[in-house]
N, CA, C, O and CB atoms as a CASP TS submission, in Angstrom:
PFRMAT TS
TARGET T0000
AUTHOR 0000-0000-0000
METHOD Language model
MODEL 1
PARENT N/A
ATOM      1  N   UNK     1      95.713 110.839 121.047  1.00  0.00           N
ATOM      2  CA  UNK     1      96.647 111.417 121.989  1.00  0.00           C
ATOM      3  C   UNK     1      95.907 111.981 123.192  1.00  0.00           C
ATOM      4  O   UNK     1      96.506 112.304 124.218  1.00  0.00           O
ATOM      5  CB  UNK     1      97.480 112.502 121.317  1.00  0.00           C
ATOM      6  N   UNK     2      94.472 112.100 123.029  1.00  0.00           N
ATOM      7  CA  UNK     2      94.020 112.912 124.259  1.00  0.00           C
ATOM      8  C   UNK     2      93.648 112.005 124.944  1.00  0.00           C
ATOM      9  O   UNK     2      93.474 112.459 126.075  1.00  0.00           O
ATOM     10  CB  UNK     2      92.990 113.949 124.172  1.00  0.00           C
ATOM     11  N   UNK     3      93.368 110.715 124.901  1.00  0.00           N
ATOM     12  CA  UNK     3      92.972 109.424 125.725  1.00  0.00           C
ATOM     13  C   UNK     3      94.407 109.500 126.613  1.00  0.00           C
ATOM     14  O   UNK     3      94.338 109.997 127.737  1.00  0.00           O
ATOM     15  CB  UNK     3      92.675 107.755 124.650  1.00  0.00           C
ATOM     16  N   UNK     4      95.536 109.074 126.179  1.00  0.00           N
ATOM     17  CA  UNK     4      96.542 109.218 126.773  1.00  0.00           C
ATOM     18  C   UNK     4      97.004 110.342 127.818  1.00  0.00           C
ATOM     19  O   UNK     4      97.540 110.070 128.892  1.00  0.00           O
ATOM     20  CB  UNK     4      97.164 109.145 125.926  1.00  0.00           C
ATOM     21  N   UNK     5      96.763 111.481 127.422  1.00  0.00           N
ATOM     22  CA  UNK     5      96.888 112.820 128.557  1.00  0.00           C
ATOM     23  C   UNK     5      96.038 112.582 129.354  1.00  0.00           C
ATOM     24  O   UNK     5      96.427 113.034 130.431  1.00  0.00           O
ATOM     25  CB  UNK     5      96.638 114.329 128.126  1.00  0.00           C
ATOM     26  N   UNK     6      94.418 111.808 129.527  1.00  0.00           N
ATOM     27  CA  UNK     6      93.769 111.361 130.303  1.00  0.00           C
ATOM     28  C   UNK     6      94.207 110.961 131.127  1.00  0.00           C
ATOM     29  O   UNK     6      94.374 111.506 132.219  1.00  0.00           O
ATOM     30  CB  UNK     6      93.197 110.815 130.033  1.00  0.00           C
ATOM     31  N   UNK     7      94.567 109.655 130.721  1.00  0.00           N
ATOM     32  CA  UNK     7      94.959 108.200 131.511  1.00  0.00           C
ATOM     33  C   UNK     7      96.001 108.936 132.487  1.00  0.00           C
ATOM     34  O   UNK     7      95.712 108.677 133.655  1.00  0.00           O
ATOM     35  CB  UNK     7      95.784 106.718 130.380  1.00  0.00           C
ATOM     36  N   UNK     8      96.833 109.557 132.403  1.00  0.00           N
ATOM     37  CA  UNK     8      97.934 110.313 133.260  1.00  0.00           C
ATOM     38  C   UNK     8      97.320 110.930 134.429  1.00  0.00           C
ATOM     39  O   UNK     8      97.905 110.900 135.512  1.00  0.00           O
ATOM     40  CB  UNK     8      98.683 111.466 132.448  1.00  0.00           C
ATOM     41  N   UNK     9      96.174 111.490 134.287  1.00  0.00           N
ATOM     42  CA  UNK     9      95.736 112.539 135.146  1.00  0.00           C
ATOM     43  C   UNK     9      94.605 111.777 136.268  1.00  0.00           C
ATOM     44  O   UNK     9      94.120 112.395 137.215  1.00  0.00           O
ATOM     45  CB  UNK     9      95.033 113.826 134.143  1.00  0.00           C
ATOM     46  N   UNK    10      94.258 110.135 135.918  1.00  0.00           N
ATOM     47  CA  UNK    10      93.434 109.296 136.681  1.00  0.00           C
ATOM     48  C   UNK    10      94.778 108.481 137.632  1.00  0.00           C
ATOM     49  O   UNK    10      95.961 108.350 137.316  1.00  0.00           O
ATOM     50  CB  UNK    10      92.343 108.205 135.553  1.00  0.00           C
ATOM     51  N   UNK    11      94.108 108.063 138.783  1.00  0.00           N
ATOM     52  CA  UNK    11      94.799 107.755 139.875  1.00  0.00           C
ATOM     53  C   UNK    11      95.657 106.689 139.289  1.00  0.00           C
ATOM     54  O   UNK    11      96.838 107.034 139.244  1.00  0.00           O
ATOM     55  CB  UNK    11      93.943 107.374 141.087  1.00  0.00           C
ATOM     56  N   UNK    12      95.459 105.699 138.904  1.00  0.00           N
ATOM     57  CA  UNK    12      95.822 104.579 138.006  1.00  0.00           C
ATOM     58  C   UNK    12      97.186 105.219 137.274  1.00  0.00           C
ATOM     59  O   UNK    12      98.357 104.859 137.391  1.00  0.00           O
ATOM     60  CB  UNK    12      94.478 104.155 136.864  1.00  0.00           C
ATOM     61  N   UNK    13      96.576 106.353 136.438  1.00  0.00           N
ATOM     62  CA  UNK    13      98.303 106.584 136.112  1.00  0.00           C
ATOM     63  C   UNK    13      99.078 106.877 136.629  1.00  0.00           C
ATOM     64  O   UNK    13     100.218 106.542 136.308  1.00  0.00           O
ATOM     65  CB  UNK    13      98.740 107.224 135.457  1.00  0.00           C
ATOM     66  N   UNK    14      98.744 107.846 137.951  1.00  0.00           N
ATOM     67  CA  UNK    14      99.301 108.370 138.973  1.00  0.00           C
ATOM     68  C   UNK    14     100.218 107.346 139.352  1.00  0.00           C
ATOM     69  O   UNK    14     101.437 107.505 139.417  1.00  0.00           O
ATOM     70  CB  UNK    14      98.395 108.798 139.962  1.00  0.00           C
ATOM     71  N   UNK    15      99.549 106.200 139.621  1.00  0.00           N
ATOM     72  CA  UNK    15      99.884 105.095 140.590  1.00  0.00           C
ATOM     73  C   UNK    15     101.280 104.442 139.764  1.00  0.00           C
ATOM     74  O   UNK    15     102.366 104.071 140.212  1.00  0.00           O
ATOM     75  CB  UNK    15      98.419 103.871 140.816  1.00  0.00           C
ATOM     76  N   UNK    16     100.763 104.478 138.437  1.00  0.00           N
ATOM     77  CA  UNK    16     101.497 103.731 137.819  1.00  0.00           C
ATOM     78  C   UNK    16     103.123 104.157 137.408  1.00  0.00           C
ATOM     79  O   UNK    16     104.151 103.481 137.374  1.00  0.00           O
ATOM     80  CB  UNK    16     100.703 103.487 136.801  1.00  0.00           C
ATOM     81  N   UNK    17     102.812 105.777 137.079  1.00  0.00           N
ATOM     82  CA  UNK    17     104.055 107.075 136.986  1.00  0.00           C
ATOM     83  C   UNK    17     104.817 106.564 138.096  1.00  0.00           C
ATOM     84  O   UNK    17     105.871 106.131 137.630  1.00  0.00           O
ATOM     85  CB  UNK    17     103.537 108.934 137.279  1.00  0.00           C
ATOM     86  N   UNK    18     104.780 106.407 139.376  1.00  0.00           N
ATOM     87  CA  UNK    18     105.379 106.871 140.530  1.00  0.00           C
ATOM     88  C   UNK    18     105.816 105.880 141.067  1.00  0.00           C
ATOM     89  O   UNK    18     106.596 105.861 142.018  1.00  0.00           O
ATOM     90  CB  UNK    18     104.671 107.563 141.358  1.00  0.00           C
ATOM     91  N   UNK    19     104.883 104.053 139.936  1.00  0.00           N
ATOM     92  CA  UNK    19     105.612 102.721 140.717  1.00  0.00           C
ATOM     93  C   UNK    19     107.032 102.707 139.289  1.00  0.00           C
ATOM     94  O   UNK    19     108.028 101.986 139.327  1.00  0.00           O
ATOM     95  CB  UNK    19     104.143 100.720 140.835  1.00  0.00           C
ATOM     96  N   UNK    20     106.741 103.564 138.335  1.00  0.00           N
ATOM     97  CA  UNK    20     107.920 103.276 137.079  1.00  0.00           C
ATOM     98  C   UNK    20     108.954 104.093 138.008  1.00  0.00           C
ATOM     99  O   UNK    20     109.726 103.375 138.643  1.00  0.00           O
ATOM    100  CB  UNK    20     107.589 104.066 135.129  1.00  0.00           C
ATOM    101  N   UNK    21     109.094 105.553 138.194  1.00  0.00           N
ATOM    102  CA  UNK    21     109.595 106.267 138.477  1.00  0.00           C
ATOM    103  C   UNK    21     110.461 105.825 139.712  1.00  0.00           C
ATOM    104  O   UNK    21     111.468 106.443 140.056  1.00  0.00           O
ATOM    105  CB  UNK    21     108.825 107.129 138.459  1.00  0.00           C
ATOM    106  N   UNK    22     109.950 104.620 140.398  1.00  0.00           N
ATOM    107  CA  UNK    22     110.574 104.281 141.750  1.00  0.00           C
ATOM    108  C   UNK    22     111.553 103.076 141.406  1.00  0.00           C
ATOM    109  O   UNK    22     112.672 103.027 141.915  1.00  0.00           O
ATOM    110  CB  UNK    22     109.381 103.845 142.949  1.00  0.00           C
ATOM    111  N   UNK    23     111.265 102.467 140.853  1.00  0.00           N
ATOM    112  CA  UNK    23     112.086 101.514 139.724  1.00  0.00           C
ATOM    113  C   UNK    23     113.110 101.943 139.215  1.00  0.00           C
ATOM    114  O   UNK    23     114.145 101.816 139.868  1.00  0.00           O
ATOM    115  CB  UNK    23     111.435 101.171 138.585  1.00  0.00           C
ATOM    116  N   UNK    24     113.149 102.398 138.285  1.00  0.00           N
ATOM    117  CA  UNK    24     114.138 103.583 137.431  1.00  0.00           C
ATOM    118  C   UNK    24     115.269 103.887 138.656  1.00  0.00           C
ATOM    119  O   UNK    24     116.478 103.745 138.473  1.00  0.00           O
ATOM    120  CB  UNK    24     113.090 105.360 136.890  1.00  0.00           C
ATOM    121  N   UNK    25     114.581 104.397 140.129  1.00  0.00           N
ATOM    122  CA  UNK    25     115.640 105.333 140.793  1.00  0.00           C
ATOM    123  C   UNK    25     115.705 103.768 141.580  1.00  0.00           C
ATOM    124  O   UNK    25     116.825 103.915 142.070  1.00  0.00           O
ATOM    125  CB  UNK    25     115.171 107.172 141.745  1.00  0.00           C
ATOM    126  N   UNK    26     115.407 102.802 141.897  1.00  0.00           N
ATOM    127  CA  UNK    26     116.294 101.978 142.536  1.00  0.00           C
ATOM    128  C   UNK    26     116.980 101.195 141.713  1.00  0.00           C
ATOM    129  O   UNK    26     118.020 100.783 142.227  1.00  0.00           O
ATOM    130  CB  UNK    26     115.740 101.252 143.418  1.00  0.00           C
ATOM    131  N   UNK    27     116.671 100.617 139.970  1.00  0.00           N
ATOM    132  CA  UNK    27     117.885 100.194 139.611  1.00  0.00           C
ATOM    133  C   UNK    27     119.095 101.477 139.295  1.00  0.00           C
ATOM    134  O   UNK    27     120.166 100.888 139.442  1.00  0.00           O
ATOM    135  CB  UNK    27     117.573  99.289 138.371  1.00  0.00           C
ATOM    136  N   UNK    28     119.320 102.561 139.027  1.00  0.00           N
ATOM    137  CA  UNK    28     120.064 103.455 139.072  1.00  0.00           C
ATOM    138  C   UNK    28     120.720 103.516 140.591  1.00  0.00           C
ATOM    139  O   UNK    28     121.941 103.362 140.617  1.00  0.00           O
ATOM    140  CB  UNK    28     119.341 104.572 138.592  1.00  0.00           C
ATOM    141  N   UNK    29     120.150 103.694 141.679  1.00  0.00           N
ATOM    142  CA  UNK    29     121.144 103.258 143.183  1.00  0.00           C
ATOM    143  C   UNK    29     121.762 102.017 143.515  1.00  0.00           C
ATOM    144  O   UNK    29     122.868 101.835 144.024  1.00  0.00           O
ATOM    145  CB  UNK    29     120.370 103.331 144.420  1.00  0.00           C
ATOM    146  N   UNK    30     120.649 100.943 143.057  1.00  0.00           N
ATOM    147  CA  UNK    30     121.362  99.883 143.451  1.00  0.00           C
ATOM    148  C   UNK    30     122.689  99.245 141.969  1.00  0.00           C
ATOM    149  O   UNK    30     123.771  98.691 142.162  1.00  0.00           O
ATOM    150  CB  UNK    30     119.986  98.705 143.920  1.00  0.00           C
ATOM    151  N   UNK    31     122.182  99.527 140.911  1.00  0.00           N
ATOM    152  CA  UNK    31     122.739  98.831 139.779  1.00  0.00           C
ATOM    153  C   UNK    31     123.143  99.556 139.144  1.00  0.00           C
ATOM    154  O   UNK    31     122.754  99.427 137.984  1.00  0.00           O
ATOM    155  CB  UNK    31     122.102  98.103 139.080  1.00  0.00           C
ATOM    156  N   UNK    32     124.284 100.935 139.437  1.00  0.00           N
ATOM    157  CA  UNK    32     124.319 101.192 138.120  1.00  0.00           C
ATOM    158  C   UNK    32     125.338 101.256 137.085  1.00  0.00           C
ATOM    159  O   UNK    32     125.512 102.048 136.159  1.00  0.00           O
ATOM    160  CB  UNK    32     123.895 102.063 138.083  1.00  0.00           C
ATOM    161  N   UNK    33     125.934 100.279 137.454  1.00  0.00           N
ATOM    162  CA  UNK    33     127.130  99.504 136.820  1.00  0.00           C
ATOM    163  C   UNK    33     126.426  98.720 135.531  1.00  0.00           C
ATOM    164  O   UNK    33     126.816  98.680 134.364  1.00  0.00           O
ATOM    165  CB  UNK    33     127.897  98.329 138.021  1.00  0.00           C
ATOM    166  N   UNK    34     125.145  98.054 136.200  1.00  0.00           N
ATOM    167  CA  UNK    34     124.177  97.382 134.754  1.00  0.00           C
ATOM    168  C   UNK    34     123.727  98.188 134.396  1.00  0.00           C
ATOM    169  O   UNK    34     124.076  98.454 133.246  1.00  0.00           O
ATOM    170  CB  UNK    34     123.050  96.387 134.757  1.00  0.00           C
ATOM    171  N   UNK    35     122.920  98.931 134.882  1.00  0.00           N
ATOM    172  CA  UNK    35     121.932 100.155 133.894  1.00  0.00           C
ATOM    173  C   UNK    35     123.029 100.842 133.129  1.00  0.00           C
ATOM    174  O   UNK    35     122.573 101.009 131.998  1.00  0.00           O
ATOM    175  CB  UNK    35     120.928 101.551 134.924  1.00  0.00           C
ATOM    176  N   UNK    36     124.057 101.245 133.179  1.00  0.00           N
ATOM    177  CA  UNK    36     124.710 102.403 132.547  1.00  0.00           C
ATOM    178  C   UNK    36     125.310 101.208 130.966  1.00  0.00           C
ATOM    179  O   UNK    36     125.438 101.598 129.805  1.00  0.00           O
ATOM    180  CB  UNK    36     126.263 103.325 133.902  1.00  0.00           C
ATOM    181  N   UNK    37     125.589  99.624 131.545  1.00  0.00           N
ATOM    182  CA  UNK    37     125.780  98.952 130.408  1.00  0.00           C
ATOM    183  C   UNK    37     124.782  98.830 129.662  1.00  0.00           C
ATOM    184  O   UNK    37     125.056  98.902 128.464  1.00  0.00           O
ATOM    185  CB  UNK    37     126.217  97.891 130.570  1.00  0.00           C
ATOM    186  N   UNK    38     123.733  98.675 129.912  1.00  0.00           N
ATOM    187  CA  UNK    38     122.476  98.132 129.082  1.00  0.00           C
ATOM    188  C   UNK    38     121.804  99.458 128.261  1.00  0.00           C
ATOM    189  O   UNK    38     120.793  99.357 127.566  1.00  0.00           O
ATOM    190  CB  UNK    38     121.226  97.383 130.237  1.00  0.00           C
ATOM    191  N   UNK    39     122.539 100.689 128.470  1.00  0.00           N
ATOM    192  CA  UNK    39     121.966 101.665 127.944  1.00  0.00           C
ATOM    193  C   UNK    39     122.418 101.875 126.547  1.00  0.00           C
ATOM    194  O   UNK    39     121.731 102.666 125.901  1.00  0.00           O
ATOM    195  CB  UNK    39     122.126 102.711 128.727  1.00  0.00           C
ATOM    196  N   UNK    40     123.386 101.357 125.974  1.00  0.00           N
ATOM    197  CA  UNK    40     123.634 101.459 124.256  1.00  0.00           C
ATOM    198  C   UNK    40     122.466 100.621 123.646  1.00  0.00           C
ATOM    199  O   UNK    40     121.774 101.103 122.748  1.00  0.00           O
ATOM    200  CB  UNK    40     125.282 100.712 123.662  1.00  0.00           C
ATOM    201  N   UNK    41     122.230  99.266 124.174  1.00  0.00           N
ATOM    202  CA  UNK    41     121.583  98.302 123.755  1.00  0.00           C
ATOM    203  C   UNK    41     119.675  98.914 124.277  1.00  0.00           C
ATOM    204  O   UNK    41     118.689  98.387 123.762  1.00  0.00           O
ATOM    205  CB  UNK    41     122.392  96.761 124.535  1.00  0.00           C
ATOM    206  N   UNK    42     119.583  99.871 125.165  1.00  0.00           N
ATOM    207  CA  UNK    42     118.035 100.440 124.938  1.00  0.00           C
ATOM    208  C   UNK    42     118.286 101.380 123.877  1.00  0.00           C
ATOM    209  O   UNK    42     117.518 101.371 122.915  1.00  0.00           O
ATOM    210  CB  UNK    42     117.248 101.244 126.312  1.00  0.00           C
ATOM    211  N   UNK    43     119.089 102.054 123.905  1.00  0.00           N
ATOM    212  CA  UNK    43     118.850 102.896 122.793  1.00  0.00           C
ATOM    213  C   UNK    43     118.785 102.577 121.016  1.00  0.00           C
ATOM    214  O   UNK    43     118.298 103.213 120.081  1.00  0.00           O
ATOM    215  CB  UNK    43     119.828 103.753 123.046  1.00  0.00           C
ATOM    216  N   UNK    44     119.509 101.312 121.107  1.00  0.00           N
ATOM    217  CA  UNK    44     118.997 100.376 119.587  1.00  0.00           C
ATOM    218  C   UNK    44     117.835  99.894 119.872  1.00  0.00           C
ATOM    219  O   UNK    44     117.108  99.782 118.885  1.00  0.00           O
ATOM    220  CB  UNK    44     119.917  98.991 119.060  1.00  0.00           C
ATOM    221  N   UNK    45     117.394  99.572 120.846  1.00  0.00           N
ATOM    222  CA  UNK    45     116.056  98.979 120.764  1.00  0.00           C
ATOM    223  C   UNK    45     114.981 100.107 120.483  1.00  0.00           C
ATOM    224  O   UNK    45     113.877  99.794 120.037  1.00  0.00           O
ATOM    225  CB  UNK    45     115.727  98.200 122.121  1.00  0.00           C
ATOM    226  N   UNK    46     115.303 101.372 120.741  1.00  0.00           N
ATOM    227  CA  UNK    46     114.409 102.180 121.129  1.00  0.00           C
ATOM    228  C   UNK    46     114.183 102.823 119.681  1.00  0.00           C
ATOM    229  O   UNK    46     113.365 103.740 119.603  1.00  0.00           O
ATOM    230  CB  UNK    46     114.850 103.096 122.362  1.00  0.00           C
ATOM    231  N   UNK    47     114.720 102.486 118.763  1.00  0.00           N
ATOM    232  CA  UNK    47     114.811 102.841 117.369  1.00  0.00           C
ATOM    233  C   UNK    47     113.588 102.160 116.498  1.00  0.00           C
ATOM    234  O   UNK    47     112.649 102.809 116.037  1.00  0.00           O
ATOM    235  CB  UNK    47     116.257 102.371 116.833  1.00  0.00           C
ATOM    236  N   UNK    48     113.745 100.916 116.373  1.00  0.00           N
ATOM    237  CA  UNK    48     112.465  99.931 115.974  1.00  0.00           C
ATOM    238  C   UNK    48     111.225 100.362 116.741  1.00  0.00           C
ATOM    239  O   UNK    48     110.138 100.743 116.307  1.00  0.00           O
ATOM    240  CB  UNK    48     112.749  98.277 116.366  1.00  0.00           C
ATOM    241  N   UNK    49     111.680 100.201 118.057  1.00  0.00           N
ATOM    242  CA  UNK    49     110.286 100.511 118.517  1.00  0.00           C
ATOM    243  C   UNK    49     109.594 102.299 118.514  1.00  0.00           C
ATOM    244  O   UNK    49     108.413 102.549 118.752  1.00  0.00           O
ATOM    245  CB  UNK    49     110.348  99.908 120.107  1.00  0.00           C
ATOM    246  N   UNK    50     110.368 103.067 118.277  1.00  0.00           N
ATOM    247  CA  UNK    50     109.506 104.363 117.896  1.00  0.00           C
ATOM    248  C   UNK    50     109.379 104.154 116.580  1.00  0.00           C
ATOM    249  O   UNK    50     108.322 104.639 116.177  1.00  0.00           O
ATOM    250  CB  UNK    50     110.125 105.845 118.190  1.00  0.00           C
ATOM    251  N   UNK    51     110.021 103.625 115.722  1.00  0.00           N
ATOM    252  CA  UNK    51     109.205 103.370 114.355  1.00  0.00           C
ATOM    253  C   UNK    51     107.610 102.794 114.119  1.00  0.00           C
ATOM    254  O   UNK    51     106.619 103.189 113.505  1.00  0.00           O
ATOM    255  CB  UNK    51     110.029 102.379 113.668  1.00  0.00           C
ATOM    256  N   UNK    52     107.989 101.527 115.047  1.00  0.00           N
ATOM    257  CA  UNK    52     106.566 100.424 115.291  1.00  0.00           C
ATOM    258  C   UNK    52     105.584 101.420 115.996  1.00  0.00           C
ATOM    259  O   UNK    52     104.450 101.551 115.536  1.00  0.00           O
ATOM    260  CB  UNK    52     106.885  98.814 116.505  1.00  0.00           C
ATOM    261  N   UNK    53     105.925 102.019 116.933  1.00  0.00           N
ATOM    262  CA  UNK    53     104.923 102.781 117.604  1.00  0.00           C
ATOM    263  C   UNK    53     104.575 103.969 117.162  1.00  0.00           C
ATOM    264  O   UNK    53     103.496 104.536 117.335  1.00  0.00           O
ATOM    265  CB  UNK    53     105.202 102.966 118.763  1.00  0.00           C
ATOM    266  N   UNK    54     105.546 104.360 116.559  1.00  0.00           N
ATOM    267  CA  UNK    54     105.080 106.103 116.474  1.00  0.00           C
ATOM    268  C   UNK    54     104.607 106.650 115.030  1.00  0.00           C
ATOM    269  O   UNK    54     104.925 107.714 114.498  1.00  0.00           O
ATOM    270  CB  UNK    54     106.509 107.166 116.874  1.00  0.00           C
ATOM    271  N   UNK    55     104.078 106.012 114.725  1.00  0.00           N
ATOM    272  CA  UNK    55     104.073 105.916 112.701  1.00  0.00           C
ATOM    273  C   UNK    55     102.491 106.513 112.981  1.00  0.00           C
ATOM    274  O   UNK    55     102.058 107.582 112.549  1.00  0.00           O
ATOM    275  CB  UNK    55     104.237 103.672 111.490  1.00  0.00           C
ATOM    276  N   UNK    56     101.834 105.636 113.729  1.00  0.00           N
ATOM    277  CA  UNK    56     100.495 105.505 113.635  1.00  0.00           C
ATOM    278  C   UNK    56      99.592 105.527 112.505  1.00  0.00           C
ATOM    279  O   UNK    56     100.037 104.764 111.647  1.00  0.00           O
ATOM    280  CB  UNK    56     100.135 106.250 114.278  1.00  0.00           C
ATOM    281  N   UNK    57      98.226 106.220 112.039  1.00  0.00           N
ATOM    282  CA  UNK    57      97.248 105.582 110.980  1.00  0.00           C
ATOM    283  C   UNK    57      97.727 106.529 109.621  1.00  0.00           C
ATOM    284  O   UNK    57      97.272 107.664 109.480  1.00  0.00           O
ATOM    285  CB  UNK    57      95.343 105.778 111.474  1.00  0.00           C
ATOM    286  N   UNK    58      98.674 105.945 108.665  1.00  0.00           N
ATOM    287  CA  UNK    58      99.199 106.691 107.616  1.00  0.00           C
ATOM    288  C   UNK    58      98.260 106.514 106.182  1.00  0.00           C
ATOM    289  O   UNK    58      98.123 107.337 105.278  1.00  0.00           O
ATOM    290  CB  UNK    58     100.737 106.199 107.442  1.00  0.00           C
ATOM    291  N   UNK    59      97.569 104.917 106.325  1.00  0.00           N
ATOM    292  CA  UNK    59      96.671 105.019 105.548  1.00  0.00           C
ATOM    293  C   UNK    59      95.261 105.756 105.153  1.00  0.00           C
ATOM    294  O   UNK    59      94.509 105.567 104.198  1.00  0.00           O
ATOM    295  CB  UNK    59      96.612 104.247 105.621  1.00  0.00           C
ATOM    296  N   UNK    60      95.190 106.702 106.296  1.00  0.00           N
ATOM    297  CA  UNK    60      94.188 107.344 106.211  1.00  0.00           C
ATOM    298  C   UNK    60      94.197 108.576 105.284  1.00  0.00           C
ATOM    299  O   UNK    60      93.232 108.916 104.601  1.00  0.00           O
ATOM    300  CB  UNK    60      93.899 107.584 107.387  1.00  0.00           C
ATOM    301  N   UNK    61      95.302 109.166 105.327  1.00  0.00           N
ATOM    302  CA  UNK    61      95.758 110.368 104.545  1.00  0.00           C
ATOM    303  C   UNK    61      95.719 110.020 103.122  1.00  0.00           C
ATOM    304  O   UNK    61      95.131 110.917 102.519  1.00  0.00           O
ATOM    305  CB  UNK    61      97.193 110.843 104.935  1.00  0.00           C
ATOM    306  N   UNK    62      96.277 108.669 101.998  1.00  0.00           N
ATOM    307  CA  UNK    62      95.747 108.204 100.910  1.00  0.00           C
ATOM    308  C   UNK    62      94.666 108.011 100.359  1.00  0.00           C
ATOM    309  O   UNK    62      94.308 108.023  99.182  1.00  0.00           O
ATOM    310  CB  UNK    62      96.004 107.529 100.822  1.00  0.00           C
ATOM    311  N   UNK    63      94.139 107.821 101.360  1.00  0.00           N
ATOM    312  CA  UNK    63      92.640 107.449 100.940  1.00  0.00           C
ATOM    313  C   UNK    63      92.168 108.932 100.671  1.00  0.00           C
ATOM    314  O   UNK    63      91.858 109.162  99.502  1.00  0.00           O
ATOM    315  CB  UNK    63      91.623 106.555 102.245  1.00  0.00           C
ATOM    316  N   UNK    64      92.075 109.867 101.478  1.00  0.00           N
ATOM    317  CA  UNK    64      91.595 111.053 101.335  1.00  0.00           C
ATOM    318  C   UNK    64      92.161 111.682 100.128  1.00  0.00           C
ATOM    319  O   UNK    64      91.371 112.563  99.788  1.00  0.00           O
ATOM    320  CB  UNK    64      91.798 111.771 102.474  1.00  0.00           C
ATOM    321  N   UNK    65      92.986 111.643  99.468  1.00  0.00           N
ATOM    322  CA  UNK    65      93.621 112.035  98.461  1.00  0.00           C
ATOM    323  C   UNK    65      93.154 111.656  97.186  1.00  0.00           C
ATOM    324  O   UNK    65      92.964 112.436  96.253  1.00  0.00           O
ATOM    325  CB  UNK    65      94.748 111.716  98.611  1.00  0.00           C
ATOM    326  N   UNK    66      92.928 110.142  97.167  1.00  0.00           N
ATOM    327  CA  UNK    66      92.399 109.628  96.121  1.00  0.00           C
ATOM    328  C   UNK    66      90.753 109.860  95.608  1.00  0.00           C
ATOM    329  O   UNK    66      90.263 109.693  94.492  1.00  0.00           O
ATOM    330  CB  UNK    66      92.692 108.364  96.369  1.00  0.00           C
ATOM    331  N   UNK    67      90.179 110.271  96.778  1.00  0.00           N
ATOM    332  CA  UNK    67      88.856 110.983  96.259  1.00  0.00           C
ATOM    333  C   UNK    67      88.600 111.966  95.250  1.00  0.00           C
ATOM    334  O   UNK    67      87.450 112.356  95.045  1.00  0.00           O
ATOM    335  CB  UNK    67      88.364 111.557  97.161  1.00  0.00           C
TER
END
């Protein structure tokens, strides 16, 4: 997690925060007749994927146990 709070604070993320962030606010002005539809269907998606992503290294904690 601290690699990540890094990456935020180098120009690169900077760059990168502020090209998402500009996105976001032009499909919301220009589209948001689609964005406001497509938002049930991120939020099922967004279910699997914090599972897939957010679990992270669980096998490590077994192992330590079994010693």
């Amino acid at each position: 997690m601290h690699t990540t709070l890094s990456f935020f604070r180098t120009k690169l993320g900077l760059v990168i925060c502020l090209l998402l962030a500009a996105t976001g606010g032009y499909l919301l002005w220009t589209h948001t007749g689609h964005t406001l539809a497509a938002l049930p269907y991120l939020l099922l998606l967004a279910c699997p994927m914090m599972h897939f992503f957010g679990h992270g290294e669980h096998h490590g904690e077994a192992d330590r146990r079994n010693l």
